[in-house]
C-alpha positions, 0 to 999 in steps of 0.5 A: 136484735134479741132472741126475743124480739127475733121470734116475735117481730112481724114479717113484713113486705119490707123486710123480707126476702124468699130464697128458694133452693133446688126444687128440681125435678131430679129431687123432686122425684125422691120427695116423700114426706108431702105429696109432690104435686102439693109441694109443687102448688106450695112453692109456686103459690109462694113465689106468685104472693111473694111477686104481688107483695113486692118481696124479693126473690132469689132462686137457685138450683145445683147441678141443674145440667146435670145430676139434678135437672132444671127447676120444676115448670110450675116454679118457673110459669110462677116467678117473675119475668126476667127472674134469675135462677142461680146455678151452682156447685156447692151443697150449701147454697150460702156458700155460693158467692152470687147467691149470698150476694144476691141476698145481701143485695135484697137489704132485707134482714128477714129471710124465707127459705123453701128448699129440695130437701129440707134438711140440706136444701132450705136448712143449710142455708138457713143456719148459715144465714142465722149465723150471718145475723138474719132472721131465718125462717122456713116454709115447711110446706113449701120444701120436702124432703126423702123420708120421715127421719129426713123431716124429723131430724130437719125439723129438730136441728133447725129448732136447735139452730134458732130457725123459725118454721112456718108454712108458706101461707102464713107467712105470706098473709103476715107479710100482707098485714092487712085485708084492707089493702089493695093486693090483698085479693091478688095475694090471697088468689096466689096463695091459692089455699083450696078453703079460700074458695068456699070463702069466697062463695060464702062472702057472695051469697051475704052479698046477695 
C-alpha cells in the first residue's frame, strides 16, 4: 500500500481494530493535557462504538499490580463481556508477544491506538506497528498525557513516524459509514457526543 492510498483509505468496521493501552488509574492520576473525566468518557465511548460495529478490541495494561494499578472502571463497565485485559512488562506494548499476537490474530491492517501517556503509551506501539506495515492511527482524545510538551513533542514525532491522528468520534462514525443502517443509532448513543443530544430534540421537534 502507498503512503497515498494509506492516508486516504477509509476506516472501516472490516478493516480495523482499537488497541487501547494503560489507561490505568495510577496514570491517570498524572494526566494533564485533557481533563481526566473527559478522557475517561472518550475511551469508554470509544471501546462501547467499537463493540456495536464489531471491531475487535485488544486491551492492555502494564504493571497493573503494582506500580500503575488496574484499568479505570469506566473502561472496564465499557468493554465487552468476556474481554481480555493483557497485563505485561514491556514500555512498548508491541513488544509483548501476546499483545502483538492479539492484534496479528484481529487480521485487520488498520490499527486504532488510545493510550496512557500519548507519547509512550498509544506512540510506541503505533510506530512499531507503522513500521510492521499497518495503518497506524490514534484517537488523540481518547489518550492523554502529563504536560503540554508531552502532547507537543507526541503529537510531532508521530507526524514524523507516518501516524495518522484522529479523534475517537471520527473515527468511529468513519467506520460506521452510513446513517442508514441499523446500529447507526446505538454507535452514535455510544459515542456519547454531549451536541448529539440537542440533535436529537431538534429532529423530534420536525417530527411533531
Amino acid at each position: 500500500m502507498s503512503e497515498r492510498s494509506k492516508y486516504l483509505e477509509s476506516v472501516t468496521r472490516d478493516n480495523a481494530a482499537v488497541v487501547l493501552v494503560d489507561h490505568q488509574v495510577g496514570l491517570l492520576s498524572g494526566v494533564r493535557d485533557i481533563p481526566v473525566a473527559e478522557l475517561k468518557h472518550n475511551v469508554a465511548a470509544l471501546a462501547r462504538a467499537a463493540t456495536v460495529l464489531g471491531i475487535p478490541l485488544v486491551v492492555t495494561t502494564t504493571a497493573a499490580d503494582s506500580m500503575w494499578g488496574p484499568t479505570a472502571p469506566e473502561l472496564v463497565e465499557a468493554l465487552p463481556a468476556g474481554q481480555k485485559i493483557i497485563d505485561r512488562g514491556s514500555v512498548n506494548a508491541w513488544h509483548d508477544d501476546r499483545v502483538r499476537e492479539a492484534i496479528e490474530a484481529t487480521g485487520r491492517q488498520k490499527l486504532i491506538f488510545a493510550g496512557v501517556s500519548l507519547e509512550v503509551c498509544a506512540a510506541l506501539p503505533a510506530y512499531a506497528a507503522t513500521g510492521a506495515g499497518y495503518d497506524a492511527y490514534v484517537a488523540l482524545d481518547a489518550s492523554g498525557t502529563f504536560s503540554r510538551a508531552k502532547r507537543e513533542a507526541g503529537l510531532a514525532r508521530m507526524q514524523q513516524a507516518g501516524v495518522i491522528v484522529s479523534d475517537y468520534a471520527t473515527l468511529m462514525v468513519e467506520a460506521l459509514g452510513d446513517n442508514g443502517v441499523a446500529e447507526a443509532g446505538a454507535v452514535y448513543g455510544a459515542l456519547d457526543m454531549p451536541f448529539a443530544v440537542l440533535v436529537g430534540q431538534m429532529s423530534a421537534a420536525y417530527q411533531s
